[in-house]
PDB file as gemmi writes it, atoms N, CA and C in Angstrom:
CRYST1    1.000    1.000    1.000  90.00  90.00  90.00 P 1                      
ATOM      1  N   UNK A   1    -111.653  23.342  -9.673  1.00  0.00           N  
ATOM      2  CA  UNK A   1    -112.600  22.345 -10.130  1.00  0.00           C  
ATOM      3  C   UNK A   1    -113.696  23.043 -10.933  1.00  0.00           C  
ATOM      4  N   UNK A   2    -114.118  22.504 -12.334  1.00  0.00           N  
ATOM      5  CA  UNK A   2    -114.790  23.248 -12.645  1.00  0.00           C  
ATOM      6  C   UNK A   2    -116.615  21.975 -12.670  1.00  0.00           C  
ATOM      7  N   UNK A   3    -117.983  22.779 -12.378  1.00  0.00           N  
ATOM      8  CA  UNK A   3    -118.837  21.424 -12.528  1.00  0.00           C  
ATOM      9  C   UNK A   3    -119.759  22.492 -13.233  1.00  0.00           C  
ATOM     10  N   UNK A   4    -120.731  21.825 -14.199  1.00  0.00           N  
ATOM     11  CA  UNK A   4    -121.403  22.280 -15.505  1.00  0.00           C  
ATOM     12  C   UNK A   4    -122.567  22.244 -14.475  1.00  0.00           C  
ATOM     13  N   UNK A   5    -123.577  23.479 -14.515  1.00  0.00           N  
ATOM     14  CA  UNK A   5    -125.050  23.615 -14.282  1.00  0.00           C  
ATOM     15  C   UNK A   5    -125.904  23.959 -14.848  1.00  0.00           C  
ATOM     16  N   UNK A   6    -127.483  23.838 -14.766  1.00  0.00           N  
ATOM     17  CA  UNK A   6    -128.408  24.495 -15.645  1.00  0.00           C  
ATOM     18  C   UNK A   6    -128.571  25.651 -15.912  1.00  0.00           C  
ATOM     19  N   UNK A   7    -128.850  26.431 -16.742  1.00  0.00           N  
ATOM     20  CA  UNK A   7    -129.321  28.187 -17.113  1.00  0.00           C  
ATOM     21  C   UNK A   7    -129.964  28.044 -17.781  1.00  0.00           C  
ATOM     22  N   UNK A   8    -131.067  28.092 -17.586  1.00  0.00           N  
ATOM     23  CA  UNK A   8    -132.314  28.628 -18.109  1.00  0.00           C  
ATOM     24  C   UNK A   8    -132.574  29.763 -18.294  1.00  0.00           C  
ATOM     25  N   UNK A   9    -132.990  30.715 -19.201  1.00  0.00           N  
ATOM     26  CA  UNK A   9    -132.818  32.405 -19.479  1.00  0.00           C  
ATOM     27  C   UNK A   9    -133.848  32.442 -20.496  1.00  0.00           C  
ATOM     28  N   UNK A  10    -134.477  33.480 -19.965  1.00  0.00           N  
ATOM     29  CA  UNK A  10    -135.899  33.714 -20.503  1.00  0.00           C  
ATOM     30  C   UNK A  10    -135.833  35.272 -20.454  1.00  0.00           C  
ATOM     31  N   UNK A  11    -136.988  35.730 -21.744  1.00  0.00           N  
ATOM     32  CA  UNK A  11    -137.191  37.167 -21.720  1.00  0.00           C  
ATOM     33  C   UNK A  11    -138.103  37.452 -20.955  1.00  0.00           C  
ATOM     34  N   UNK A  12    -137.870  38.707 -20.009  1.00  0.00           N  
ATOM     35  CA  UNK A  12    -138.997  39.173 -19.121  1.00  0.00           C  
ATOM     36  C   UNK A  12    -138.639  41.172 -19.480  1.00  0.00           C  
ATOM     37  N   UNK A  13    -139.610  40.801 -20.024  1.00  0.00           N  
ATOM     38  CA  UNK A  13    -139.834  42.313 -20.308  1.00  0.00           C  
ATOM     39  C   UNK A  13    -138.591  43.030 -21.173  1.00  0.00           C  
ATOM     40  N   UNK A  14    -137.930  43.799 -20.890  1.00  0.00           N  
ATOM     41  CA  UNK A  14    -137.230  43.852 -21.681  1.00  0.00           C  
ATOM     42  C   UNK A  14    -135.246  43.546 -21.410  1.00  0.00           C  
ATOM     43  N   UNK A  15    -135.633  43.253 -20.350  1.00  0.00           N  
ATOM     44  CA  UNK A  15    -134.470  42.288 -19.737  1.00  0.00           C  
ATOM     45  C   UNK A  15    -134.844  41.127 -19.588  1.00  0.00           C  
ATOM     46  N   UNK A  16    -133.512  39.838 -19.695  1.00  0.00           N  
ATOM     47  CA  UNK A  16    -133.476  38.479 -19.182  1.00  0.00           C  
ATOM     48  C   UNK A  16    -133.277  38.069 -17.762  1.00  0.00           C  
ATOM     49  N   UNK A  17    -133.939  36.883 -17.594  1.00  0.00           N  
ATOM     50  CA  UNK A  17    -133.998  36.769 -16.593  1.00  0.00           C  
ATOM     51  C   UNK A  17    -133.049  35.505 -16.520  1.00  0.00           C  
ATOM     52  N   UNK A  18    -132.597  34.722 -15.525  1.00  0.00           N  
ATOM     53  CA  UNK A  18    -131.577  33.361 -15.711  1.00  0.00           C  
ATOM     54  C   UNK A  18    -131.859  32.250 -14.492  1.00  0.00           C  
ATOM     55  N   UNK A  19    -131.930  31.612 -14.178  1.00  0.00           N  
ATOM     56  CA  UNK A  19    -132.426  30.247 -13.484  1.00  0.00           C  
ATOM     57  C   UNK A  19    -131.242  29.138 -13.550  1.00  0.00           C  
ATOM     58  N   UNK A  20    -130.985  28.791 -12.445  1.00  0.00           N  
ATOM     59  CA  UNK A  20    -130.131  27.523 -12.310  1.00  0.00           C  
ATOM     60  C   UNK A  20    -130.897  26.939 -11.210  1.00  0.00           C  
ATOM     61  N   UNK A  21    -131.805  25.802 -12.240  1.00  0.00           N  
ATOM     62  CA  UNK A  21    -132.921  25.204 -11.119  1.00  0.00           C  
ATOM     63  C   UNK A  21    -132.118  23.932 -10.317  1.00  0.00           C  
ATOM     64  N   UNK A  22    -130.463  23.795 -10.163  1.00  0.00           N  
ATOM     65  CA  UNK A  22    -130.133  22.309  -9.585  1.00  0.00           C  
ATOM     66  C   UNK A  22    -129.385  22.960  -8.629  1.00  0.00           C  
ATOM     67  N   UNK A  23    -129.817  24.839  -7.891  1.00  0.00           N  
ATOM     68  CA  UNK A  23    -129.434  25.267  -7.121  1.00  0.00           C  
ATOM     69  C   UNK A  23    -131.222  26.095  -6.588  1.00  0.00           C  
ATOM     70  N   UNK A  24    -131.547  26.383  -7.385  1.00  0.00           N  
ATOM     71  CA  UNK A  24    -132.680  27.222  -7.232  1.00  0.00           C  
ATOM     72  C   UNK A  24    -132.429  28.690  -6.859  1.00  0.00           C  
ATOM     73  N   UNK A  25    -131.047  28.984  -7.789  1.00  0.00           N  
ATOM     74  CA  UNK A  25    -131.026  30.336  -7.865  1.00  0.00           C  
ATOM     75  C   UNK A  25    -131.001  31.155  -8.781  1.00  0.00           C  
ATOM     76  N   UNK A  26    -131.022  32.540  -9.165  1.00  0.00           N  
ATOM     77  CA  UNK A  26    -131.556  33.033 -10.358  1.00  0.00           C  
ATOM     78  C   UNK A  26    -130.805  34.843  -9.936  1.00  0.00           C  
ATOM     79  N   UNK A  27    -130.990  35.155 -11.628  1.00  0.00           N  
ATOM     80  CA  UNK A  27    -129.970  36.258 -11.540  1.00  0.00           C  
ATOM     81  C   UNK A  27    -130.724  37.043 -12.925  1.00  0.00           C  
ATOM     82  N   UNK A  28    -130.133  38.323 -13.666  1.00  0.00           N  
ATOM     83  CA  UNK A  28    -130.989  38.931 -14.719  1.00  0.00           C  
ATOM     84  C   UNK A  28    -130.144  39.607 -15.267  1.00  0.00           C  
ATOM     85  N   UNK A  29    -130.131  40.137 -16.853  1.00  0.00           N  
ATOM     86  CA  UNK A  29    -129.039  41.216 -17.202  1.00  0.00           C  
ATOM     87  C   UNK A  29    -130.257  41.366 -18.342  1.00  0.00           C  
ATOM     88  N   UNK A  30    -129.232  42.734 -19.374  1.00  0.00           N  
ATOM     89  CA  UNK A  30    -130.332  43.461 -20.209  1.00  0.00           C  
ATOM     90  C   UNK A  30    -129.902  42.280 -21.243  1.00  0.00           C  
ATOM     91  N   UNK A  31    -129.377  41.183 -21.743  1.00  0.00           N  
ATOM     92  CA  UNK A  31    -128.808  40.868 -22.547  1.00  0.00           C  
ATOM     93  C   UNK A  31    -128.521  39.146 -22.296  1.00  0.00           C  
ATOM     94  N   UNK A  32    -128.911  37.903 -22.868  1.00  0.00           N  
ATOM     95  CA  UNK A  32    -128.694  36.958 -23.117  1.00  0.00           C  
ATOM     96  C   UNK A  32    -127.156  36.561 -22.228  1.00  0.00           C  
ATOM     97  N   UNK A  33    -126.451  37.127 -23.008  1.00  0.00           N  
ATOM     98  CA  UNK A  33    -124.841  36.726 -21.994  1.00  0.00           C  
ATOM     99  C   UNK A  33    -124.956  37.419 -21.161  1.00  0.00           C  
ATOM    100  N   UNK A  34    -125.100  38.757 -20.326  1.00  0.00           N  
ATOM    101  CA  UNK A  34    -125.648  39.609 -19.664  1.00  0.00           C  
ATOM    102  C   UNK A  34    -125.948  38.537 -18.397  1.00  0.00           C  
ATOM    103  N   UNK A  35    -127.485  38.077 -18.423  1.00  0.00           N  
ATOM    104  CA  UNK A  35    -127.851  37.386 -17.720  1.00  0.00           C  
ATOM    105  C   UNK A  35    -127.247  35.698 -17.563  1.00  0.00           C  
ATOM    106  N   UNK A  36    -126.457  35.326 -18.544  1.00  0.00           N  
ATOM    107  CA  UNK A  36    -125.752  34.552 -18.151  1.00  0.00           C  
ATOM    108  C   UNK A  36    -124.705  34.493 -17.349  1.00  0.00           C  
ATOM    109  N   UNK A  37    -123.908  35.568 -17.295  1.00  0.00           N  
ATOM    110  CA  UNK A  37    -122.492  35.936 -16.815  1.00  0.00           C  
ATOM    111  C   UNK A  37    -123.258  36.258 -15.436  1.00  0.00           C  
ATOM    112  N   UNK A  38    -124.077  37.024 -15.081  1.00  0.00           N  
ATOM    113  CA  UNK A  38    -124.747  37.233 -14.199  1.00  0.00           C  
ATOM    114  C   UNK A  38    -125.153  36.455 -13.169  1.00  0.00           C  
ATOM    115  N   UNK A  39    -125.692  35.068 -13.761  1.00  0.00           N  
ATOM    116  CA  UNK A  39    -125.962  33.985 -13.049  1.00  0.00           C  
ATOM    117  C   UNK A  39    -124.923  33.073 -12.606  1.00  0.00           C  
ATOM    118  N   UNK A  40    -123.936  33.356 -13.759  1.00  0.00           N  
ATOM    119  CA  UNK A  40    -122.615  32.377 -13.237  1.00  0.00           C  
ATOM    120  C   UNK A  40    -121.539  33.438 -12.105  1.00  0.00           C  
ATOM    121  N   UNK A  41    -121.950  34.556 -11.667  1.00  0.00           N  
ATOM    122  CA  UNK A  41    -121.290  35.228 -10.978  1.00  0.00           C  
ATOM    123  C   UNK A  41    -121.991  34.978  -9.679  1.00  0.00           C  
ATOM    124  N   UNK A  42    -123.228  34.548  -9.822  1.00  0.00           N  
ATOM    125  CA  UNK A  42    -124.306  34.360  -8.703  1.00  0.00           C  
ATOM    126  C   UNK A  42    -123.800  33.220  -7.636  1.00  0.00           C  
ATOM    127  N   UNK A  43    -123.808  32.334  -8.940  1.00  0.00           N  
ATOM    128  CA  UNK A  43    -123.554  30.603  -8.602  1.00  0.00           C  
ATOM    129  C   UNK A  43    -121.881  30.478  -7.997  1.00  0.00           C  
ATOM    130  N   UNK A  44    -120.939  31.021  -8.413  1.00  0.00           N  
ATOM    131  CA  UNK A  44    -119.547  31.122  -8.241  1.00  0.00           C  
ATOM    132  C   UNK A  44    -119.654  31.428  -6.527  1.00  0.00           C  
ATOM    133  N   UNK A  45    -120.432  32.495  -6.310  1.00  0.00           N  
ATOM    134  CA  UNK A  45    -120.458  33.458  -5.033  1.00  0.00           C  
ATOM    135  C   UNK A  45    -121.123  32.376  -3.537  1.00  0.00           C  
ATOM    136  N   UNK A  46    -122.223  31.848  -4.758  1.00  0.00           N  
ATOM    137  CA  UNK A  46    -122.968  30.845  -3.772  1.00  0.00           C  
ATOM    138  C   UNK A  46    -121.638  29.888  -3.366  1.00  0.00           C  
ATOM    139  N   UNK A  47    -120.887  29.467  -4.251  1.00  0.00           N  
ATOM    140  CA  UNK A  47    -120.254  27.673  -3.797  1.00  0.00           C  
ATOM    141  C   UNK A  47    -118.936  28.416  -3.250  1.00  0.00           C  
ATOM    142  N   UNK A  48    -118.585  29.886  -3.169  1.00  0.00           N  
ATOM    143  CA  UNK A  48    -117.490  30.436  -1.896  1.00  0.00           C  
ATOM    144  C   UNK A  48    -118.000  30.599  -0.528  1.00  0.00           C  
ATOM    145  N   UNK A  49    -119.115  30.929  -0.765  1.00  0.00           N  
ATOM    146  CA  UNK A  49    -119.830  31.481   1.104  1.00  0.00           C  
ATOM    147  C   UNK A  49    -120.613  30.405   1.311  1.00  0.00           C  
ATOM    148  N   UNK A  50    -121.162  29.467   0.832  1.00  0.00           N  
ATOM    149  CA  UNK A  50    -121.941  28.538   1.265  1.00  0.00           C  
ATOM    150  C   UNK A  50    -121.119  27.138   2.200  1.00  0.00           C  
ATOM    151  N   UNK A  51    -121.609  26.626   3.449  1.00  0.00           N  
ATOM    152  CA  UNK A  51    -121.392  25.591   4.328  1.00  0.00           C  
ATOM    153  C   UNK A  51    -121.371  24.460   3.301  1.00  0.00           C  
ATOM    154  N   UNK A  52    -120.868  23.155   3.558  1.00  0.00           N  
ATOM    155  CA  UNK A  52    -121.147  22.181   2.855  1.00  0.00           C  
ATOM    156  C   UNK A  52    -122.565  21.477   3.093  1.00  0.00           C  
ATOM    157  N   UNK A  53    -123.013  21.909   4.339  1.00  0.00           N  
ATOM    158  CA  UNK A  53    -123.856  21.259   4.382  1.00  0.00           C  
ATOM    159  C   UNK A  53    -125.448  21.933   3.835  1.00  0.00           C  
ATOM    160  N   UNK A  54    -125.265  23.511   3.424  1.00  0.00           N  
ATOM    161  CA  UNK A  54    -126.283  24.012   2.796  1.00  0.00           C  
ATOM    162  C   UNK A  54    -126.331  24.097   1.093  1.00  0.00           C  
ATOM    163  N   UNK A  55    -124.771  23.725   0.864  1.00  0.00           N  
ATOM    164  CA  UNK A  55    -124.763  23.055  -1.092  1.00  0.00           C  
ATOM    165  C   UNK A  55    -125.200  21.837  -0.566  1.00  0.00           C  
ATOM    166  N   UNK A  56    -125.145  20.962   0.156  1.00  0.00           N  
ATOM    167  CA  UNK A  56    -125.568  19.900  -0.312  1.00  0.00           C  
ATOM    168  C   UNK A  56    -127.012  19.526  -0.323  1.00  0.00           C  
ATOM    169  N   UNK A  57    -127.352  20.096   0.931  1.00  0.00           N  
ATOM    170  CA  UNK A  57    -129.222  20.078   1.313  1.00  0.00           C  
ATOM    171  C   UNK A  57    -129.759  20.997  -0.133  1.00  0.00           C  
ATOM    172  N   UNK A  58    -129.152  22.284  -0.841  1.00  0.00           N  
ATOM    173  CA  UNK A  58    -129.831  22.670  -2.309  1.00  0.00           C  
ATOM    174  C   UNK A  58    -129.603  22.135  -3.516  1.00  0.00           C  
ATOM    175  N   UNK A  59    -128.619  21.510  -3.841  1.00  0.00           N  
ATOM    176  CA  UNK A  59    -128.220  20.478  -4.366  1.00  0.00           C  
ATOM    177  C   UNK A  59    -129.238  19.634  -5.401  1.00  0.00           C  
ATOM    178  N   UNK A  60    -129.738  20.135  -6.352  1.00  0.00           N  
ATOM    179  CA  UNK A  60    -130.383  18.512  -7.013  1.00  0.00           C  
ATOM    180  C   UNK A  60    -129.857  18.553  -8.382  1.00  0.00           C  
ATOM    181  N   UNK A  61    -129.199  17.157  -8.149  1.00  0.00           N  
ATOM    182  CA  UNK A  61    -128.332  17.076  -9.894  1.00  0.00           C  
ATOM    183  C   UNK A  61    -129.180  16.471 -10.476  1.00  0.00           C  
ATOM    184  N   UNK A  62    -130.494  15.508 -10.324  1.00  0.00           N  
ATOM    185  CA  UNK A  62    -131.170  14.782 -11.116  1.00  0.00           C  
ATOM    186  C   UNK A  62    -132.076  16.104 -12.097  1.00  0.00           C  
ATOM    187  N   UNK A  63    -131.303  16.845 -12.924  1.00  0.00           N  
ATOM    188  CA  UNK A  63    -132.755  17.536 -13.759  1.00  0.00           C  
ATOM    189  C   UNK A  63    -132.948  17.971 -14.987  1.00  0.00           C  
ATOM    190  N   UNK A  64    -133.845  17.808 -14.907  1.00  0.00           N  
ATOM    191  CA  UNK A  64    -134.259  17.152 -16.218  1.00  0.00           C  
ATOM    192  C   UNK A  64    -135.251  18.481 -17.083  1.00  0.00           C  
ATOM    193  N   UNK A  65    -134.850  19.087 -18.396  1.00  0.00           N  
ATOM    194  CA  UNK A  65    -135.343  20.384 -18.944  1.00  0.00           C  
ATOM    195  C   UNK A  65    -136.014  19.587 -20.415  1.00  0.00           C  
ATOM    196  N   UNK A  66    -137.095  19.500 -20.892  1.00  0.00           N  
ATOM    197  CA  UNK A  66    -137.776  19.181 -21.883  1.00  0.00           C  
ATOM    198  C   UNK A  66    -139.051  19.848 -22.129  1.00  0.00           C  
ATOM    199  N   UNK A  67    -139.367  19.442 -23.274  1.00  0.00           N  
ATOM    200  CA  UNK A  67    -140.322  20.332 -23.432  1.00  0.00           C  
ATOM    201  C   UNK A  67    -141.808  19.289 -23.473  1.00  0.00           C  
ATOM    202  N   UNK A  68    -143.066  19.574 -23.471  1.00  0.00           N  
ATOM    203  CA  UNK A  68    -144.440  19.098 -23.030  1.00  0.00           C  
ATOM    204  C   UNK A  68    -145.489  19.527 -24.562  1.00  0.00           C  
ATOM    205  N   UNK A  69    -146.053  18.600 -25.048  1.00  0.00           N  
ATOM    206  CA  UNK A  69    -146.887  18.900 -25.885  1.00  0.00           C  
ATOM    207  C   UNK A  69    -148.176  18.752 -25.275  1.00  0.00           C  
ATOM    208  N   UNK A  70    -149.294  19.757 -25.094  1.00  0.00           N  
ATOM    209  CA  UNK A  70    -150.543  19.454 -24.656  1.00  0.00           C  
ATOM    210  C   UNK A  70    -151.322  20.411 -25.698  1.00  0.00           C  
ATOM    211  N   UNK A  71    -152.903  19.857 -25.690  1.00  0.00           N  
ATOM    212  CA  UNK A  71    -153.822  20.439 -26.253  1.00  0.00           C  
ATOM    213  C   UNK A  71    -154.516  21.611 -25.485  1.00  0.00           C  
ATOM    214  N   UNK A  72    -154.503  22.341 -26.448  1.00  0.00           N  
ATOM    215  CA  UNK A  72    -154.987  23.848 -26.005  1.00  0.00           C  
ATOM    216  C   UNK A  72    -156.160  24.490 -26.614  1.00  0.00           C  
ATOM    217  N   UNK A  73    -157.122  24.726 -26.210  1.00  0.00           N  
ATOM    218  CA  UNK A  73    -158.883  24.994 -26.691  1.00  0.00           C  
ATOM    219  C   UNK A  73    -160.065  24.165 -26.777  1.00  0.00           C  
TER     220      UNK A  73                                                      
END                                                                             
């Protein structure tokens, strides 16, 4: 079964960092795919060793990634 999740991947310093906030887990590589492959090795690992009942209690499919315009000064 395959199911699509968030990655979020951001530069932190001079490695990436990666976020799958509809698990709230997170992973890092020196490199964009790096830290992607990284996170999807994370997430894979989580949904083999994890109970059903602790994917489901971390679990949030409602989410929502946009961006915010506010005034600044």
């Amino acid at each position: 079964m395959l199911k699509q999740l968030t990655a979020i991947i951001e530069r932190d310093g001079d490695e990436y960092t990666s976020l799958c906030p509809e698990l709230d887990i997170a992973s890092q590589g020196r490199t964009v795919e790096d830290a992607r492959e990284s996170l999807r090795e994370a997430l894979e690992l989580f949904f083999e060793t994890a109970s059903s009942e602790e994917i489901q209690q971390r679990l949030h499919e409602d989410i929502y990634v946009t961006r915010v315009e506010i005034a600044v000064g």
